[in-house]
C-alpha positions in Angstrom: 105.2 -18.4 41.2 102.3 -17.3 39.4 101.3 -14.2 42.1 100.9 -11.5 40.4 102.1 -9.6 43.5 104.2 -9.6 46.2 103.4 -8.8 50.7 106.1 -7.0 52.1 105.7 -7.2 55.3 107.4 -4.8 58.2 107.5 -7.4 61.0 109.5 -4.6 63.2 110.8 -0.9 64.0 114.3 -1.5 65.8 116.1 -4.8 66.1 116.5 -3.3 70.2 113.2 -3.9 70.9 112.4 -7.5 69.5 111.8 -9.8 72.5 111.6 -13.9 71.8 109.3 -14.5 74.6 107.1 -11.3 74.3 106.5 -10.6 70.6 104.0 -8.5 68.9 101.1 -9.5 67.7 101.8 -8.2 64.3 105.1 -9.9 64.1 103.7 -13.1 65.1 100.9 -13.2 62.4 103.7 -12.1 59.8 106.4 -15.0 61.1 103.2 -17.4 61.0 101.9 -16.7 57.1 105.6 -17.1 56.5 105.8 -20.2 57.9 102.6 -21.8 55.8 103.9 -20.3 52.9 107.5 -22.3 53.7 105.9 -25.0 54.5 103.1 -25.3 51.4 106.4 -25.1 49.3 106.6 -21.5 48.5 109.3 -18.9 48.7 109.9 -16.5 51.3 112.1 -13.2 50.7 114.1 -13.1 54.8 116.2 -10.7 56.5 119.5 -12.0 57.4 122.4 -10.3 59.2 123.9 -10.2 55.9 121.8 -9.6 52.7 117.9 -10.5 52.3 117.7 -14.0 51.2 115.3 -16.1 49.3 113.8 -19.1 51.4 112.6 -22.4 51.0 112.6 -25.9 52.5 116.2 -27.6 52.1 114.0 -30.8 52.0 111.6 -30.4 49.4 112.9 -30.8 45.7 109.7 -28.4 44.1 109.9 -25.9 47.2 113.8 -25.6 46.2 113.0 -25.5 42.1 111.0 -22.3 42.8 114.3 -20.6 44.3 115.4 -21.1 41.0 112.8 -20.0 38.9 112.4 -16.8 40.9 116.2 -16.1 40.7 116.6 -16.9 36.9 119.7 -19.0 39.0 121.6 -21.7 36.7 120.9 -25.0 38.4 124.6 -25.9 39.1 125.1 -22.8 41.3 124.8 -24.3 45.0 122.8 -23.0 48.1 123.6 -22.1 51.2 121.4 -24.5 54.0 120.5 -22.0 57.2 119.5 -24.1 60.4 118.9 -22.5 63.6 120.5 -24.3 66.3 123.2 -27.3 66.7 120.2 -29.6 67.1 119.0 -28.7 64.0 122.7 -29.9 62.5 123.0 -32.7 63.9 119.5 -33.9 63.0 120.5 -33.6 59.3 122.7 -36.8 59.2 121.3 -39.9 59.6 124.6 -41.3 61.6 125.1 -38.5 64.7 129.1 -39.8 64.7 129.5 -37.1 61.2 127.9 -34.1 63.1 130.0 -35.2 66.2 133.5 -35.5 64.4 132.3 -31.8 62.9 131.7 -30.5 65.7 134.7 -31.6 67.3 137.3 -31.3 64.2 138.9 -28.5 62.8 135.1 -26.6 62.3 135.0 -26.8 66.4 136.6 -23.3 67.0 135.3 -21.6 64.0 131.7 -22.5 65.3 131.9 -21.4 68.4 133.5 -18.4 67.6 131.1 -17.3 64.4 127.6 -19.0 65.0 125.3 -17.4 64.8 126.8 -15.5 62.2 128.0 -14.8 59.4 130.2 -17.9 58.7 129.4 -20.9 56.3 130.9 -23.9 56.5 131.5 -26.9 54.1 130.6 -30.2 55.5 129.6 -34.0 53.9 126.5 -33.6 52.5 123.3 -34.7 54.1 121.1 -37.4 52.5 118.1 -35.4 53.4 118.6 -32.0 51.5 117.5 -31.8 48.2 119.4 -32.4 44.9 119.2 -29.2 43.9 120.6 -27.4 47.1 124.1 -29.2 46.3 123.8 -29.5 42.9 124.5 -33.0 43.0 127.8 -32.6 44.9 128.9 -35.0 48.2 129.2 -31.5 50.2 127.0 -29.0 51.4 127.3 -25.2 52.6 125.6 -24.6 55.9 125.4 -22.0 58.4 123.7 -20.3 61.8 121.9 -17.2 60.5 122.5 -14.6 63.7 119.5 -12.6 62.3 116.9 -13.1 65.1 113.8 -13.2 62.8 114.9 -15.6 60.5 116.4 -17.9 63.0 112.9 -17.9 65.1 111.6 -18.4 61.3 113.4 -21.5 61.0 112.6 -22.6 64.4 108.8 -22.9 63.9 108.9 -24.4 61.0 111.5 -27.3 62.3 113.6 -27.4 58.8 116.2 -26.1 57.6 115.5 -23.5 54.5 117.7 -23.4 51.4 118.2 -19.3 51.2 120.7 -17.6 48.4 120.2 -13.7 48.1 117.0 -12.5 47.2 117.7 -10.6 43.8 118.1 -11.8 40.3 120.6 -13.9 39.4 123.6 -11.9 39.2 122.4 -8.1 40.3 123.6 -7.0 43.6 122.9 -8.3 46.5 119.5 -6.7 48.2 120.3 -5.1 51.5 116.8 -3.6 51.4 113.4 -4.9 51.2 113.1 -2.9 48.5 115.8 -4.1 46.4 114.2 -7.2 47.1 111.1 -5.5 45.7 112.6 -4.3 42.6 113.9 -7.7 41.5 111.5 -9.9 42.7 108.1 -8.2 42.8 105.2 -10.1 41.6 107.3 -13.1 41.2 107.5 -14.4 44.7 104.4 -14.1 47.4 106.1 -12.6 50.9 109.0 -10.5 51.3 109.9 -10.0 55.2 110.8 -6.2 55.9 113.7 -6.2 58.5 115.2 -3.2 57.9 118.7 -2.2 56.3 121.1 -5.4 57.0 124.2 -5.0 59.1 127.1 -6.7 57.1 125.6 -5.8 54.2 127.9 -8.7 52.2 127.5 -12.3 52.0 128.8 -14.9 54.4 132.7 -16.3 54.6 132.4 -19.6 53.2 135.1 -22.2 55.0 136.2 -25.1 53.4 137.8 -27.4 56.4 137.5 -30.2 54.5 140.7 -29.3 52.6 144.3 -29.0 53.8 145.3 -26.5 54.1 141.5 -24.7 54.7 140.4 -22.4 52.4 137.9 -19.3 52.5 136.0 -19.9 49.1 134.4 -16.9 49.5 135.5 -13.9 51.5 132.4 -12.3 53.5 131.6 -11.1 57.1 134.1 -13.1 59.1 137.4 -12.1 57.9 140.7 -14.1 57.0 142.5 -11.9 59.6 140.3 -13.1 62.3 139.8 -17.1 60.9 143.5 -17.5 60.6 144.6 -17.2 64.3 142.6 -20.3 65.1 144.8 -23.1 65.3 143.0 -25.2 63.8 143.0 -23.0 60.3 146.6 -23.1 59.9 148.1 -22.3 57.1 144.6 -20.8 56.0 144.3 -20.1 52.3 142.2 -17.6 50.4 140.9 -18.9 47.0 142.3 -16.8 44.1 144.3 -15.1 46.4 147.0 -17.8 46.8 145.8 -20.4 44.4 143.0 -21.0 41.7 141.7 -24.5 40.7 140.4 -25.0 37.3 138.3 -27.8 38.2 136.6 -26.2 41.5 135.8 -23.4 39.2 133.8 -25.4 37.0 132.1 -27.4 39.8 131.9 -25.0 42.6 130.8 -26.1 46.1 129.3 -23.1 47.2 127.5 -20.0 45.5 129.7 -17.0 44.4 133.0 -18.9 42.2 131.6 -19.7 38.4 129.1 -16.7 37.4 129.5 -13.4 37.1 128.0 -11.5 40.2 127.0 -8.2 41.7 126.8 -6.7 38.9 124.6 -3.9 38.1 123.0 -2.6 34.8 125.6 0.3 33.8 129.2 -1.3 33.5 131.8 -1.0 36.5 135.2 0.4 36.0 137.2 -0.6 39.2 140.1 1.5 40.3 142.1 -1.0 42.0 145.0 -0.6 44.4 146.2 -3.6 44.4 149.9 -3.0 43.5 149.5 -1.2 47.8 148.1 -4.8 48.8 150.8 -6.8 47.0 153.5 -3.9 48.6 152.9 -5.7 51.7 152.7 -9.1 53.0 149.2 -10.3 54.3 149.8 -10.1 58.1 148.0 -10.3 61.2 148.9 -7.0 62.8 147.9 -4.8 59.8 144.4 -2.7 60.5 142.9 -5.9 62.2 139.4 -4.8 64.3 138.9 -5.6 67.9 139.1 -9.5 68.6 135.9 -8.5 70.9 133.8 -10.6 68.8 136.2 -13.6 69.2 136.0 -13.8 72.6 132.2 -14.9 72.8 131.7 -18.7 73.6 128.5 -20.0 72.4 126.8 -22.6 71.2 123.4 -21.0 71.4 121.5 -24.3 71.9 119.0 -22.3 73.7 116.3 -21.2 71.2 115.0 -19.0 74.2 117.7 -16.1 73.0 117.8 -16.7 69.9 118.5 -12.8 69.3 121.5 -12.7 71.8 124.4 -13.5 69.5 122.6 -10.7 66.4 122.8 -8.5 69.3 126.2 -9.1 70.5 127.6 -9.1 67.0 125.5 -5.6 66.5 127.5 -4.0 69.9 130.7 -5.3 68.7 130.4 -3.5 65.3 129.6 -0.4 67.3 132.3 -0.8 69.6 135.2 -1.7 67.5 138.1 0.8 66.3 137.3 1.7 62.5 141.2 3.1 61.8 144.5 1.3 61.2 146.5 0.7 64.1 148.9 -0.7 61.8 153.1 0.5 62.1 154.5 3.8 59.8 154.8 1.3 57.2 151.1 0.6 56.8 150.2 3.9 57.6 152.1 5.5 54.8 151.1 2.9 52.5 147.6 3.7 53.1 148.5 7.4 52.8 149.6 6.4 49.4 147.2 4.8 48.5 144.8 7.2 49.3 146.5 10.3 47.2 147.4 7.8 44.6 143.4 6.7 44.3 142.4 10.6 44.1 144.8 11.0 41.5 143.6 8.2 39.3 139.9 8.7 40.0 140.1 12.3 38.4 142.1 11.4 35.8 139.7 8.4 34.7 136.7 10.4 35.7 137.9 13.3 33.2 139.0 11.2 30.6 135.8 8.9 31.2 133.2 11.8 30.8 134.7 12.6 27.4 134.6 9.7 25.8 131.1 8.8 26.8 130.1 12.5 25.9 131.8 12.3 22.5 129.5 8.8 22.1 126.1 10.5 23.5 127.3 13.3 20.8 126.9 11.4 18.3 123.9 8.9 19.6 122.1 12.3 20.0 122.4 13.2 16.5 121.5 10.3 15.6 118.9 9.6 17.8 117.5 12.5 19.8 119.3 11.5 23.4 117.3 13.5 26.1 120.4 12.2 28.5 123.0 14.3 27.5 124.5 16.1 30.5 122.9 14.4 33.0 123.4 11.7 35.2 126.7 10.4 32.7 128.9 8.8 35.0 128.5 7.4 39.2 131.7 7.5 41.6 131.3 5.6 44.1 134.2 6.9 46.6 136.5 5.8 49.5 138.5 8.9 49.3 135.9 12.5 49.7 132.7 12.7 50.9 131.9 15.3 48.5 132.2 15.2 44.8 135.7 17.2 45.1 136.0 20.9 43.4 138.3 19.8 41.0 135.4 17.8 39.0 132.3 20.1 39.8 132.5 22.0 37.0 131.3 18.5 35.6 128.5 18.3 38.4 126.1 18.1 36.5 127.3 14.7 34.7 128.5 12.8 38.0 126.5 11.3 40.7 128.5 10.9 43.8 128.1 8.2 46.1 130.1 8.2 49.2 131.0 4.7 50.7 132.5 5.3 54.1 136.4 6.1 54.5 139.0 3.9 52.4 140.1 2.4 56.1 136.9 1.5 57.1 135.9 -1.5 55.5 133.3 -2.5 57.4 130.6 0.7 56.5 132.0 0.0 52.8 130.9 -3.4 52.5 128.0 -2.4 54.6 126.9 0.2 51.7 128.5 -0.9 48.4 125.8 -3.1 47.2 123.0 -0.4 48.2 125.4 2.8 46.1 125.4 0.3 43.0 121.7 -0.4 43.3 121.1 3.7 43.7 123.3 4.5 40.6 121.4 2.3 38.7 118.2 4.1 39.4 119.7 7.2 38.2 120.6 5.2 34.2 123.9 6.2 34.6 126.1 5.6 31.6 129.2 4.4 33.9 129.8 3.2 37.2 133.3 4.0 38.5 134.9 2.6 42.0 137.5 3.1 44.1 138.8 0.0 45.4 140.0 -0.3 48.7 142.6 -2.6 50.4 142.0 -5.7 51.3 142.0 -6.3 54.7 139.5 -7.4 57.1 136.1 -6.9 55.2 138.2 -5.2 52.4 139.0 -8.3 50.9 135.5 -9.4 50.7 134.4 -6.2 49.2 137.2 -6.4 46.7 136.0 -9.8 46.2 132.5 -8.4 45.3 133.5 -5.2 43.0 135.7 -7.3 40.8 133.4 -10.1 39.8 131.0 -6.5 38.9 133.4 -4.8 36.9 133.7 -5.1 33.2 137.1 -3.2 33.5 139.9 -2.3 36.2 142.5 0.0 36.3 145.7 -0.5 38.5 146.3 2.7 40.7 150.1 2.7 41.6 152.7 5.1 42.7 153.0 6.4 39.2 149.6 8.7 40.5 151.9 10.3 42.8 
C-alpha cells in the first residue's frame, strides 16, 4: 500500500446490540467503504471471533500479494480462505460432487458442530483461489468466521477473502484494533474496530484428509471436544504424537515452519510439561461444558448471521472454568501450581541478577537510563499480584496476570494482549508460566513455545 495512513473504524459499541436486518447507519457506511476497498483489491484489517485479521479477495492474485507485502509474510506460508455460508463452499469447486463428499465425509460432524466458528478445515484445493493463498499446494485451509461483522462483510461482497492475522509477520497476534494499529499503521488503508476478540487465539486447523486426522494447529476448538466425534477417531495432535519432517518444510496451513508470536524482548517459558506427560491425555480430565456441541447448524440463512457468534459468546459465559477432574488430576494440578510458584521465583531472582549485572556494565559503558526499571515481565497463572516474596524487586518487574492456571480459556483469551503490553513497557525479559494442556491449554502452549527463546522444565524437584 502506499497510504500513508490508516481508518480505523468503530463500526460498533456491544456485540448485543448488532441487528442484521436493522443496522446503523454508521455501520453500514463502514461495512460498505470496506467492501470497495476489498473489492478494488485492497486490504482490509477485520474483527474475527478469534484475532483481527488481514483481508483480501481469495480470487485475485495482486489483492492477495498485498496481504503479503503488508505482513512482511514469506510467500510459502499459506492462508486461511473465510467464506460465509455453505453456499459460499460449495460455489468454490467447479464439480458440486467434492463439496458434497465434504460435506458428508468425515468433515460432516465437525461442521456442524463448529461452523461458524473457530474451526479450519483442510479440504482439495479450489481452482478458483489464488496461487498465493495455497502456496502452490493441492489443499486449502477454509473456515466459517462466527464473527457477525465479518461474515455480513463477506456476504456483500460475494467472495471469499484470504485473511491471516493482522500484525507483522511473526509478532503476536492482534486482539485489539490497536495492535493492529501498531503493526500495520500507514501500511494498509481500513482497519475495522470490533472490539476486544473473544478467543483471543487462532483457529484449530483439522486435517481430515489424513488417517488418522490430525489438528495441525491447536486453537479455539479443542482436541478434547474434536476427538469424541466418531468420525475423528484416533485423532492426532501434530508434534504432540508425531512430527513429519517433510510437512514441516511444506506446511499446509499457517502456524508450522516460522517462528511465531513472538514479541520484541525474549520469552523464557516455564513449562510444566513433565505434570502433562504425568498423565495420559484423556477425555474426562478438566473438559468444559459439551454445551457448545450440542448446537446443530448449518447457518445457511444469511438472515442470522450473528446467531452462532452469539451462541458461542453465551456458552463461554456459561461453561464451568474449574477442573472437575478425579483426586488424581486435582493434586496434579495442585502440584503443579506450587511447583510453578517455586520455579518462577527462583528464575525470576536469578533472572533479575544476571540482567542487572549486564545493565551494570552497559551503564558504564553506555549511560543506561533503564536501570531499575521495567527489567523483567511475568506474565502469571499462579497470583494475581506480584507476590511479597519478589516486591522488594517491584520496581524491576512488571506483573501481568493471565487468568487462573485452570482456566485456559481467559489465558488464551489474554496472552497475546499481556505480551503486546510488556513490550510497550521495553522490558529486558519476558517470563511465562506455562499452563497444562488441556482444552484451550494446549493451544496456548502451542502459542508461548514457538515465542520463547528458552524454557525451563518445572517438575516435582520445585516441591
Amino acid at each position: 500500500m502506499n497510504e500513508d495512513t490508516s481508518t480505523l473504524c468503530s463500526p460498533f459499541l456491544s456485540i448485543a446490540n448488532y441487528d442484521d436486518n436493522n443496522l446503523d447507519p454508521q455501520i453500514l457506511l463502514f461495512l460498505n467503504k470496506a467492501k470497495d476497498l476489498l473489492v478494488n483489491r485492497q486490504v482490509v484489517s477485520v474483527p474475527t471471533e478469534t484475532v483481527y485479521g488481514l483481508a483480501a479477495n481469495a480470487f485475485d492474485d495482486v489483492a492477495v500479494s498485498r496481504i503479503f507485502q503488508a505482513k512482511c509474510r514469506p510467500q510459502d506460508n499459506p492462508l486461511i480462505v473465510h467464506i460465509s455460508d455453505l453456499k459460499m463452499f460449495k460455489s468454490l469447486f467447479n464439480d458440486e460432487s467434492i463439496a458434497d463428499s465434504i460435506l458428508a465425509g468425515p468433515y460432516a460432524e465437525p461442521i456442524r458442530r463448529y461452523w461458524p466458528g473457530p474451526l479450519t478445515i483442510i479440504v482439495p484445493r479450489s481452482e478458483s483461489v489464488s496461487d498465493g493463498v495455497t502456496a502452490g499446494l493441492d489443499t486449502m485451509a477454509i473456515r466459517m468466521p462466527s464473527h457477525p461483522v465479518v461474515r455480513r462483510l463477506i456476504h456483500e461482497c460475494g467472495f471469499p477473502i484470504a485473511a491471516p492475522s493482522a500484525n507483522s509477520s511473526g509478532r503476536p497476534s492482534p486482539t485489539l484494533a490497536s495492535h493492529v494499529m501498531d503493526d500495520l499503521g500507514g501500511r494498509i488503508p481500513m482497519i475495522i474496530d470490533g472490539g476486544p476478540c473473544l478467543g483471543g487465539v487462532e483457529s484449530t486447523v483439522l486435517d481430515a484428509l489424513r488417517n488418522p486426522p490430525v489438528i495441525l494447529r491447536p486453537g479455539g476448538v479443542t482436541w478434547e471436544e474434536l476427538c469424541r466425534l466418531p468420525s475423528l477417531k484416533g485423532l492426532q495432535v501434530y508434534k504432540r504424537d508425531f512430527s513429519d519432517a517433510k510437512l514441516e518444510q511444506n506446511p499446509t496451513t499457517p502456524g508450522m515452519k516460522y517462528r511465531h508470536y513472538s514479541p520484541t524482548a525474549p520469552v523464557l517459558l516455564l513449562d510444566l510439561k513433565y505434570f502433562n506427560e504425568s498423565a495420559s491425555h484423556s477425555t474426562t480430565f478438566g473438559n468444559r461444558s459439551d454445551a457448545s456441541s450440542s448446537k446443530d447448524s448449518t447457518y445457511a440463512d444469511n438472515n442470522s448471521i450473528a446467531n452462532g457468534y452469539r451462541s458461542n459468546l453465551e456458552n463461554q459465559v456459561n461453561v464451568s472454568k474449574k477442573c472437575s477432574g478425579n483426586n488424581d488430576d486435582i493434586n496434579r494440578i495442585s502440584n503443579a501450581r506450587l511447583c510453578m510458584i517455586k520455579a518462577r521465583n527462583r528464575v525470576v531472582t536469578e533472572r533479575l541478577k544476571l540482567i542487572k549485572e549486564s545493565l551494570n556494565y552497559s551503564k558504564n559503558s553506555t549511560q543506561d537510563s533503564n536501570l531499575n526499571m521495567n527489567i523483567l515481565a511475568v506474565l502469571s497463572v499462579t497470583e494475581p499480584e506480584i507476590p511479597q516474596g519478589l516486591r522488594d524487586n517491584g520496581g524491576d518487574i512488571r506483573w501481568f496476570y493471565l487468568g487462573d492456571l485452570e482456566d485456559s480459556d481467559e489465558v488464551a483469551r489474554t496472552l497475546f494482549a499481556a505480551l503486546r503490553e510488556a513490550d510497550h513497557f521495553k522490558v529486558k525479559e519476558i517470563i511465562v508460566e506455562g499452563i497444562l494442556d488441556t482444552n484451550a491449554g494446549l493451544a496456548v502452549m502451542n502459542r508461548v513455545t514457538k515465542a520463547a527463546s528458552q524454557v525451563v522444565l518445572v517438575n516435582d524437584e520445585f516441591i
